[in-house]
C-alpha positions in Angstrom: 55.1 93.7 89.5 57.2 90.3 90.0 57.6 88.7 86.7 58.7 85.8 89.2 55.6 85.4 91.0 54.6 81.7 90.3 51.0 81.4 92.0 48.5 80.5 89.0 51.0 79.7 86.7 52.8 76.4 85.5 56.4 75.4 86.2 58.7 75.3 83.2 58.8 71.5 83.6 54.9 71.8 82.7 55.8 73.8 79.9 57.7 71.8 78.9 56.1 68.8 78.6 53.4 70.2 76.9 55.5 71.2 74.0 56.7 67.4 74.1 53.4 66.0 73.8 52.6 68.1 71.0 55.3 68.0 69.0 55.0 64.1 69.4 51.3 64.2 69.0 51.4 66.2 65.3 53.7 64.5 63.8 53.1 60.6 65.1 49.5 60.7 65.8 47.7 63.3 64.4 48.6 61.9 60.3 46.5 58.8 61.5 43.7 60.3 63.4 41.2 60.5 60.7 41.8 56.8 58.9 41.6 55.6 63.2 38.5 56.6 62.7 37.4 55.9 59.2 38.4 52.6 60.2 37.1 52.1 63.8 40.6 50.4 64.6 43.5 50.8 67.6 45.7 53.3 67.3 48.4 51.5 67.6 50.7 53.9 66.4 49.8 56.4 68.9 50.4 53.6 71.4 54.1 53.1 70.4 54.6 56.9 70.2 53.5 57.2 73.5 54.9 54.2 75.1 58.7 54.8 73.4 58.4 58.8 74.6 57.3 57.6 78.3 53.9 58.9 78.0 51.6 56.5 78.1 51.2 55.8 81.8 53.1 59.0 83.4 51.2 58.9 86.5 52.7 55.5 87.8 54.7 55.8 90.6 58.9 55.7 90.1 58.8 52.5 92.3 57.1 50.3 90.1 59.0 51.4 87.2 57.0 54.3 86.0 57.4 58.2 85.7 56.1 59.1 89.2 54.1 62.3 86.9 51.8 64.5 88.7 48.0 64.7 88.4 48.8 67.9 86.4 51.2 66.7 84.3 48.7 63.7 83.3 46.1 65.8 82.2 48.7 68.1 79.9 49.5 64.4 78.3 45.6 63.6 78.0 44.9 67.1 76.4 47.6 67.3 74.1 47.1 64.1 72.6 43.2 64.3 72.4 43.7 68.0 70.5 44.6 65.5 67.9 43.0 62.7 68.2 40.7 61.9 71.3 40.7 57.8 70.7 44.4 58.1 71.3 44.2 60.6 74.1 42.0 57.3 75.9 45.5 55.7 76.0 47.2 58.0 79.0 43.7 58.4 80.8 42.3 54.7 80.7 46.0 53.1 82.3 45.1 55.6 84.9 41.9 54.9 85.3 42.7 51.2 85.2 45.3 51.0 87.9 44.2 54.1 89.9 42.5 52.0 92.7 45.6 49.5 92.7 47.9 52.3 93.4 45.1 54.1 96.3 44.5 50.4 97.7 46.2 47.7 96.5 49.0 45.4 98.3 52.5 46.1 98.1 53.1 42.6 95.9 49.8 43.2 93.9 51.2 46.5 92.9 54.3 45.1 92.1 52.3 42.3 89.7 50.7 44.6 87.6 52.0 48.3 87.6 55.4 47.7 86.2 54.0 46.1 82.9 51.8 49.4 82.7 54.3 51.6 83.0 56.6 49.8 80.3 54.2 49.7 77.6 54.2 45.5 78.0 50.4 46.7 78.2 47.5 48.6 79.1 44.8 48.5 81.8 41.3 49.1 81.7 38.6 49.8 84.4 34.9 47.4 85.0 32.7 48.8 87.1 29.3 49.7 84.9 27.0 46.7 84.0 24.0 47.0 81.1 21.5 47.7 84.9 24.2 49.4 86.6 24.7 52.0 85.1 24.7 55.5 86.8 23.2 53.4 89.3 26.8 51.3 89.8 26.0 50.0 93.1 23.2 47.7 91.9 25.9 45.9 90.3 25.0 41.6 90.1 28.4 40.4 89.0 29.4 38.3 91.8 32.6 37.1 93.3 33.2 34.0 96.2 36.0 32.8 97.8 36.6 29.2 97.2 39.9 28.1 99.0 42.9 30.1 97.3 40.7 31.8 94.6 38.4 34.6 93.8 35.5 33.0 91.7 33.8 35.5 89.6 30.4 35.1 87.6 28.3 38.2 85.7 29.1 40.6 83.2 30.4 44.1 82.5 29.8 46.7 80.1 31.3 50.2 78.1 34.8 48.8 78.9 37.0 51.2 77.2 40.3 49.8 75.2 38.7 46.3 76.5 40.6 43.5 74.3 43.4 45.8 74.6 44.4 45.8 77.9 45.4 42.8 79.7 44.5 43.9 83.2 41.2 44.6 84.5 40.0 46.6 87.4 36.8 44.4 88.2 34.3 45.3 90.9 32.1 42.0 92.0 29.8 41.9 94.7 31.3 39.6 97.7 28.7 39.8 100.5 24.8 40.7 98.6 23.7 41.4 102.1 25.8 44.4 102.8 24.7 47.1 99.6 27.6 49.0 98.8 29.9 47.7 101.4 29.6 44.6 100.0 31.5 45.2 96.8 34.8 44.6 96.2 38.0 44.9 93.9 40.2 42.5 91.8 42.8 42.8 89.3 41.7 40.3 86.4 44.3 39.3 84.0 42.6 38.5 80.2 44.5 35.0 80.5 43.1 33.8 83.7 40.0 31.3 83.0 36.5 32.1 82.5 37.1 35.4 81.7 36.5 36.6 78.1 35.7 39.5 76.3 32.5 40.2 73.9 31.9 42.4 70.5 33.3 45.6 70.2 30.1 48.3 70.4 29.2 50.4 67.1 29.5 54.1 68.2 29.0 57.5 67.4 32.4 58.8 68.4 35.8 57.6 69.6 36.4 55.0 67.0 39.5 54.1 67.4 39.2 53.0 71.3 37.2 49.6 71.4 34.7 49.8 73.8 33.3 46.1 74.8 31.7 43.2 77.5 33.6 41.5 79.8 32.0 38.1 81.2 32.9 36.0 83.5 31.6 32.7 83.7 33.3 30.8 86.7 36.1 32.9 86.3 38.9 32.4 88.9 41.9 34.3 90.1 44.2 33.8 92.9 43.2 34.8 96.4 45.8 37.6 96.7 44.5 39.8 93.8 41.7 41.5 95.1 42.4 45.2 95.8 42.6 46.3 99.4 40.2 44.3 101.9 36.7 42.7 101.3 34.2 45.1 101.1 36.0 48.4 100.3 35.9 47.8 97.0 33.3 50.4 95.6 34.8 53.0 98.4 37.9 52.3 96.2 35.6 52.6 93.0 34.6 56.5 94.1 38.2 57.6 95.2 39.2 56.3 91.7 37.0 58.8 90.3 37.8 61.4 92.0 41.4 61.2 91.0 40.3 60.2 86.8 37.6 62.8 86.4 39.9 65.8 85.9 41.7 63.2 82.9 38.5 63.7 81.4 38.0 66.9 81.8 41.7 67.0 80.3 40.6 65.5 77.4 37.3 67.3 76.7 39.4 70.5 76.9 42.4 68.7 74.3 39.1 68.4 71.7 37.7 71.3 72.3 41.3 73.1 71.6 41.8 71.2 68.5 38.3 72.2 66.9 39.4 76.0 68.3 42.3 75.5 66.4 40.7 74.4 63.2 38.2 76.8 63.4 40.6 80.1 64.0 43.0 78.8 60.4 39.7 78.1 58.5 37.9 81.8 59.5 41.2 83.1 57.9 41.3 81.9 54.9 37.8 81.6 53.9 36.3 84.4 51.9 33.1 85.8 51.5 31.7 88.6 50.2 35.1 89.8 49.1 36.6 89.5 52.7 38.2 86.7 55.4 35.1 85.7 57.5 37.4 86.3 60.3 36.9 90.2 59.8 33.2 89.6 60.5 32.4 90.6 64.4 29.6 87.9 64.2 32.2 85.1 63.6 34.8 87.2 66.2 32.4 86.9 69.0 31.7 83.0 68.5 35.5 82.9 68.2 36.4 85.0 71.5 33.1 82.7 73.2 35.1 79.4 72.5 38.2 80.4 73.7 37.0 82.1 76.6 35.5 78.5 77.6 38.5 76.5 77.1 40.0 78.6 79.1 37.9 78.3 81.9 37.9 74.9 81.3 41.4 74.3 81.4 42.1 76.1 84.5 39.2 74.5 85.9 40.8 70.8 85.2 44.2 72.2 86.1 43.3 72.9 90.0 41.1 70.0 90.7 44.1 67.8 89.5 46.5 69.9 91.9 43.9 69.1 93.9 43.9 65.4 93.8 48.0 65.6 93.7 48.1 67.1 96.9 45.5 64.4 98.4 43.1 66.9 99.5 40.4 65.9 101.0 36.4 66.8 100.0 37.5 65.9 95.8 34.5 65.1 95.4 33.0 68.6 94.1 35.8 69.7 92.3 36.7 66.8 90.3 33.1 66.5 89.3 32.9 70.2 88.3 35.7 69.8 86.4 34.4 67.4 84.4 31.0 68.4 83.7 32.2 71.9 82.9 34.9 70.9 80.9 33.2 68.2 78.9 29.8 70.4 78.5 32.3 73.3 77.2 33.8 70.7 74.5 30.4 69.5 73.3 29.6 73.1 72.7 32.9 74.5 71.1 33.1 71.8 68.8 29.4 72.0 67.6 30.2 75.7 67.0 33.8 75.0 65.5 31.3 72.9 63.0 29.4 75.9 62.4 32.0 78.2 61.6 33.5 75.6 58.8 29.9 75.6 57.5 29.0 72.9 54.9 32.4 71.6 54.5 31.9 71.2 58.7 29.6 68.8 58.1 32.1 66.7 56.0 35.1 64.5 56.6 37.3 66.2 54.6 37.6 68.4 57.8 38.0 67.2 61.4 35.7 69.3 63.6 33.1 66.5 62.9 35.5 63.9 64.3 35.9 66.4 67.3 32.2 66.8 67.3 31.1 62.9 67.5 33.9 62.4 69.7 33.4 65.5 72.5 29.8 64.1 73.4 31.1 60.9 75.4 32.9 63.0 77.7 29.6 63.8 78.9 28.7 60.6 79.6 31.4 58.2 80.7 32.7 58.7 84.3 29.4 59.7 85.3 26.8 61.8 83.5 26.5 65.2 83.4 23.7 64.6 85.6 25.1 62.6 87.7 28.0 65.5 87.9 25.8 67.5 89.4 23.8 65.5 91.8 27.8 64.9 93.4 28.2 68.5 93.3 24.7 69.4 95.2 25.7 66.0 97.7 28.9 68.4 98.4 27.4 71.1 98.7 24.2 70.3 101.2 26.3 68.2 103.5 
């Protein structure tokens, strides 16, 4: 046996990090996790956590001011803030999602426009691409964009923009030439000041409180010439390399809830008593236990290599990232309804946060593509 053998295992500046991120993450965000919530507001003190630690946008590359972090070392930062608190945990994974196709496809000088403000905590990004028709169908999209001299005119709508309001730069996919399908989409960077761009109501949901998901519309909005992203008509090939690089962050994150509620669930067994013992003792309660764990396990390492994955450029992400994140996030939905379970009545309450871990796991299996959409990719991958 080599003690020294390092296939399948983290470096020590993994490790590392990760005990960073929690020990930031318990004591700066997790004491305001449950009023973020309560109160459906910004976590703005997770925000300043994060951005004074460097954590907030670790991804960005050392040339534009950031921490040049690996895809691996992302999704530790995703996972170990959402174990706490998954609205916060939104703040790592949406400035990657956000600026993701800027860094695969943007100009140098574009790059150099918006990145650096990301990576300083100036402020965040956020991603457009769904509209209220274009859903899992995305490439259906009507939002529209013309070129009209040194401008980018944009006109339609977009919807389930997470931490939109927030951010001040927007990833925006509009269609340029209607003749052309999905060729004829393409990117922009949209700043919230630039005109005819505003932002609607933020939506009433069932989990993740605390990140303001909203509209966008944009009604004769214009933006210089120079910021769309890469070349006309590349722009939703752009959209689906994104993805493939963001879908293990969510993976990350569905396996950061589903920890937390494991967690929860493992200090509660032990010190709740019934019939004159700890519930733990019970092999009923042990099995449901040694289930959940087994599955964030899998999970985890699941996320861990399609990131690697994505870090080395692989090609063929597509499967991978997508079975990362529907396995991860269907694994979260599941430990956290039986982390509710074990807690019994007092599960079901707010004086306990396994509901909050609950509400919050069942977006993962929805945003970034469905579930079902997950595995239509998967079975495209496969067939081919």
């Amino acid at each position: 046996m080599d003690p020294n053998f390092g296939t399948y295992q983290l470096g020590e500046e993994h490790e590392a990090l990760r005990e960073a991120v929690r020990a930031l993450s318990e004591k700066e965000i997790a004491p305001y996790a449950a009023e973020v919530d309560e109160q459906e507001r910004y976590p703005k003190e997770a925000l300043d956590a994060l951005v004074k630690a460097g954590f907030a946008a670790t991804h960005i590359p050392e040339e534009y001011g950031g921490e040049g972090a690996d895809s691996v070392a992302t999704c530790i930062v995703i996972e170990e803030v959402a174990r706490v608190c998954g609205s916060s945990s939104l703040i790592p994974a949406v400035n990657k999602l956000g600026t993701m196709p800027i860094i695969l496809s943007a100009s140098d000088d574009l790059k150099k426009q918006v990145l650096p403000a990301i990576a300083s905590g100036e402020t965040t990004a956020s991603y457009a691409l769904s509209e209220r028709e274009a859903g899992s169908d995305a490439a259906s999209m009507k939002t529209r964009a013309r070129l009209d001299g040194d401008h980018w005119v944009l006109n339609g709508s977009k919807c389930w923009i997470t931490n939109g309001g927030v951010s001040k730069w927007y990833t925006v996919m509009a269609v340029t030439d209607p003749d052309k399908g999905a060729n004829g989409i393409s990117a922009f960077a949209v700043h919230a000041d630039d005109p005819g761009f505003t932002v609607g109501p933020k939506e009433k949901k069932l989990g993740i409180k605390g990140s303001p998901t909203v509209e966008l519309y944009f009604e004769d909005a214009t933006i210089p010439a120079d910021r769309i992203i890469g070349e006309p008509g590349t722009g939703f090939k752009t959209a689906l390399k994104t993805l493939d690089h963001t879908r293990p962050t969510i993976g990350a994150q569905a396996v950061g809830i589903a920890q937390g509620a494991l967690d929860q669930a493992l200090a509660y067994v032990k010190e709740r008593k019934q019939f004159g013992k700890s519930i733990s003792e019970f092999q009923g309660v042990q099995f449901m236990l040694a289930d959940m764990a087994m599955k964030v396990e899998s999970a985890r390492q699941m996320v861990y290599v399609a990131a690697a994955r994505a870090e080395r450029g692989e090609p063929n992400l597509g499967f991978i990232s997508a079975a990362a994140k529907c396995f991860a996030s269907d694994v979260a939905m599941e430990v956290t309804t039986d982390a509710v379970q074990l807690f019994g009545g007092a599960g079901y309450t707010r004086d306990f946060p396994v509901e909050r871990m609950m509400r919050d796991a069942k977006i993962t299996q929805i945003y970034e593509g469905t579930n079902q959409v997950q595995r239509m990719v998967m079975a495209r991958n496969l067939l081919k």
